[in-house]
Every structure is written in structure tokens, then in C-alpha cells.
N, C-alpha and C positions, 0 to 999 in steps of 0.2 A: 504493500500500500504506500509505505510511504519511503523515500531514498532519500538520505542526507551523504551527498559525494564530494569529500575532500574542502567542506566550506572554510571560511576563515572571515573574520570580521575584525575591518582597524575603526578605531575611534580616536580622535586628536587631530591637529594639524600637523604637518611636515616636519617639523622641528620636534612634534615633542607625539608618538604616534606610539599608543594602547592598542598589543594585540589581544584583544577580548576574545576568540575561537582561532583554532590554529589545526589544520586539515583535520578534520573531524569527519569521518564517517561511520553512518552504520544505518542499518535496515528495518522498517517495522512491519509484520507482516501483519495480513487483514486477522483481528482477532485478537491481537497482544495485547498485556496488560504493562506499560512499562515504567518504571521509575528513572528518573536521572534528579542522583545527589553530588554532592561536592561540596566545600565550604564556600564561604563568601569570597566572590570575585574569581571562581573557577570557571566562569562561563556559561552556569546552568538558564539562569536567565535568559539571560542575551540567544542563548541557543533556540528556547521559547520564543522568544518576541521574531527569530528570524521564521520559525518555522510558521508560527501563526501571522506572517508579514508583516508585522507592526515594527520590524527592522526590515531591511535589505541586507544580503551577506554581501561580503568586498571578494571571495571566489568563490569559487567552487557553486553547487546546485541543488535544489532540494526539487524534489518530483513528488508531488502526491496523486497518486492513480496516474500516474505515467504523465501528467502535467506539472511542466515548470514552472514553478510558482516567482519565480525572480522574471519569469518573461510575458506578467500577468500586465495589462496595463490599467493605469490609476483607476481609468472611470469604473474597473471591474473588482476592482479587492474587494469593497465594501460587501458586491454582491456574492464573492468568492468567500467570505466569511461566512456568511448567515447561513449558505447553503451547502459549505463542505465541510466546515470547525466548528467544533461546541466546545466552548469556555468555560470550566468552575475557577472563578478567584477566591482568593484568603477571604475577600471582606463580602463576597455574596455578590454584588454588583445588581442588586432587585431596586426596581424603580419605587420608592416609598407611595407614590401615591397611584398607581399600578395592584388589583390582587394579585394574588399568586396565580390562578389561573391566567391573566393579561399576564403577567411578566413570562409563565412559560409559555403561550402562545407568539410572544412579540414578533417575533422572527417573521413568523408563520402568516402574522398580520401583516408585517413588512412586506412580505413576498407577494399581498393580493390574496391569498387564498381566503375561499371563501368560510365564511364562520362557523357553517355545520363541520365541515372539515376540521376547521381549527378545535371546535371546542370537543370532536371525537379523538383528534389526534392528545390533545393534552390529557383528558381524561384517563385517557390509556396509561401514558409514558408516568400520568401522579396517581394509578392506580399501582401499578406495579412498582412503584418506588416509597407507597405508603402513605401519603397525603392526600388520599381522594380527598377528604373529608375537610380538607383545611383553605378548598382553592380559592372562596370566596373572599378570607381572610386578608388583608394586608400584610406586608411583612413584618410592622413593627408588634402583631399581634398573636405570631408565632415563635418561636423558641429558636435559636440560631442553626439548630443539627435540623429542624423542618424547613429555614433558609435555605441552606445547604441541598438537603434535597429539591428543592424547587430548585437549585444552580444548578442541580445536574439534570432533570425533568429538559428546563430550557435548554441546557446541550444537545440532549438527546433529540428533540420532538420532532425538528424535521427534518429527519433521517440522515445526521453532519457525518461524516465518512470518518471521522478524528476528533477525539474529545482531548482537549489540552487541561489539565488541573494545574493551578500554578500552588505550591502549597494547601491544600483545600480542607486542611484541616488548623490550618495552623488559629484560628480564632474560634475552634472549641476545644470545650474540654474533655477528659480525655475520655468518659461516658461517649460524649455526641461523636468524637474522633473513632472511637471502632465502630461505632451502627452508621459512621458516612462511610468508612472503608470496607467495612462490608456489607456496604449497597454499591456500594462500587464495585466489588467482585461480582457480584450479583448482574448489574449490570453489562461487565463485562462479559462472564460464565452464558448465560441466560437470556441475555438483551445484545450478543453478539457486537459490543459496542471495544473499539479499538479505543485504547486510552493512554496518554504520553501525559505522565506527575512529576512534577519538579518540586520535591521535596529535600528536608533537610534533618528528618526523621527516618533513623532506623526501622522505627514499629510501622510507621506507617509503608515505608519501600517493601516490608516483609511481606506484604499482599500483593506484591505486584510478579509477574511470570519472570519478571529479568531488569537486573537492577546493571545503568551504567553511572559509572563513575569519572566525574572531571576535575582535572586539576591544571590548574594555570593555562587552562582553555584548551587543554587536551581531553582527547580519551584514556583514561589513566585504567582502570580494569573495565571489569562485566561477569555480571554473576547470572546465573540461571537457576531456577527454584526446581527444574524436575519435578521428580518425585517426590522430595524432601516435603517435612513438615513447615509450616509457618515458623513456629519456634527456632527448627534448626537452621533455616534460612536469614532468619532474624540475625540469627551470633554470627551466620560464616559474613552476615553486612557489616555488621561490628567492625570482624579482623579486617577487613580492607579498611573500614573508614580509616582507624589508626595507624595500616601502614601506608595512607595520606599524608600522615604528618602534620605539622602545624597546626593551626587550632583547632585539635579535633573536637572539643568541646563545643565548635559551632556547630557540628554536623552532627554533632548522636542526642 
């Protein structure tokens, strides 16, 4: 699904020039569940914001479904988001005066489709993710882990080929952090939904099918969960995060 081939991205002017990715590649097939952690200033971001185009890379190419996303042009990104990427951020990103059913249709509404459509398609996606019952509700009138699943609801709805998480649990606690992460597996498992997490927790990269690692905007390892349990996936993420080095205490 998706090819990230040998990118790299400079940030600065001539005299004083930050290499923030340095050739970086690797593959995600339709289905995966994937994490990428690293400490602060390894790149994981920047790798995010290139894949979801809210950057441009300086080489190399990113293909999703066989289409180069760096040879998209401007007047098309916007439409190229809503109907190929689903976004869950740290802080929810739900429009306060929007319900939850309007914030997970938005898209949908965006695109013109019509409202029996919309409101059959949302139904669905917050039936199966456990919020029928809350769509009416605004968001300051629900609890931040039923935010959270209406951020992934909105990912999901109209059928985005790639869900980016940027952190998405990092603003609950740790109750509401394992029933989003294991709606996420769910979704993934179950709702056949391809998923790239930019985390900076162990616990939560543990649910994910293959955890890569970046360091000073390399691909530094890659772990694969197999058959292994969550738990013992969990620790062998540990031992790489610390032989990272540096502050490993930002990343576990």
C-alpha cells in the first residue's frame, strides 16, 4: 500500500541546513498495524507530516497505492486527504460546536454525499467502535477515551486507505489508553483498517504488528511481533529503545 523510497528532508537555509530524514525507507502493506518511535528530534514527526503531505520531502518518494504523493498538485491535496488518510491527533481535533455524529461524518459532508448515506455510513463505523449511543452528544459532553473514538470513527468513515495516529493516546489516561489501543487493534484485526502510530510509548507500540525505530532521522532497527505475546513484545521494545541511547527516558 504504501512505499516510502530513500526520502530525506532538509530544513534551514544554506549556511546553516537540518537534516530532519536521511534515506529512509520501508514498506506498508495493505493491513498492517505499524508503530514508529524514536526520541525527540529522530525524525518520527517530520516522517508523519511528509507522508500525510502537510511537509514535502527534499528526495527521494512516497507512493501510496502506486500514486506519488510529492507529484500530487496543490489544488488536489486537500481532496487527497479526506478521501485516502484518516487522522487520530493527541488533542482529538472535534469541532466543539459540531456533535459527534457531524464531526465523524465531516468529510463525508465535505465530499457532497448525500445524508442518508452519511448518516448510514457513520452509524456503522460508531456502532462498531462503541459510541452509537453518544452521536448526538457534543464533544465537551463526552469523556476524552469516547473523543478519541469518534477521532478514529472520523478516520475511518469514508473508507481512507491509511489511518495516521500521531501519538493518540498521549492525552488519556492510562484506563482510556488501553480501551483506544484496543479499539484500534480491533479496528485494524476486524475493520481491515491499515494504521501508521507515531508514538513514544512502549505499551502502546506493543499492539502494533511491527514497531520501526528512528534515530537522528535514520532507520535505526524494526521489530516484528509474530507470534509473540503482547507482553513479550512489549520488553524485546524496551531493549532496543535503550540501545538508542540518549535520552531514553523520553521514549519509554
Amino acid at each position: 500500500m504504501l512505499h516510502v523510497q530513500n526520502i530525506e528532508k532538509y530544513y534551514g537555509s544554506r549556511n546553516n541546513v537540518t537534516k530532519a530524514l536521511d534515506r529512509i525507507s520501508f514498506t506498508v502493506e495493505d493491513g498492517e498495524f505499524i508503530a514508529i518511535m524514536g526520541a525527540s528530534g529522530s525524525g518520527k514527526t517530520t516522517l508523519l507530516n511528509c507522508i500525510s503531505t502537510i511537509d514535502a520531502v527534499s528526495a527521494g518518494s512516497i507512493l501510496l497505492d502506486g500514486e506519488s504523493i510529492a507529484e500530487l498538485p496543490q489544488s488536489e491535496l486537500a481532496r487527497f486527504r479526506r478521501e485516502r488518510l484518516g487522522f487520530v491527533f493527541q488533542d482529538f481535533n472535534l469541532l466543539d460546536t459540531l456533535t459527534l455524529e457531524e464531526n465523524i461524518g465531516l468529510a463525508l459532508t465535505i465530499n457532497h454525499a448525500d445524508s442518508h448515506t452519511v448518516q448510514e455510513k457513520v452509524r456503522d463505523v460508531a456502532r462498531q467502535l462503541g459510541i452509537e449511543g453518544e452521536l448526538a452528544k457534543f464533544p465537551y459532553q463526552v469523556s476524552g477515551g469516547q473523543k478519541q473514538r469518534a477521532a478514529c470513527a472520523r478516520a475511518m468513515v469514508a473508507g481512507q486507505s491509511l489511518i495516521l495516529a500521531d501519538e493518540p493516546t498521549g492525552a488519556l489516561d492510562s484506563k482510556a489508553s488501553k480501551n483506544l489501543l484496543e479499539i484500534m487493534t480491533r479496528m485494524n484485526r476486524d475493520m481491515a483498517a491499515t494504521i501508521l502510530m507515531v508514538t513514544h510509548d512502549a505499551y502502546s507500540a506493543s499492539y502494533a504488528s511491527r514497531v520501526l525505530f528512528l534515530k537522528d532521522g535514520r532507520l535505526f532497527n524494526e521489530l516484528i511481533r509474530g507470534g509473540r505475546t503482547r507482553p513479550v513484545f512489549y520488553h524485546e521494545i524496551l531493549d532496543v529503545l535503550a540501545l538508542l541511547g540518549g535520552d531514553v527516558s523520553d521514549v519509554i
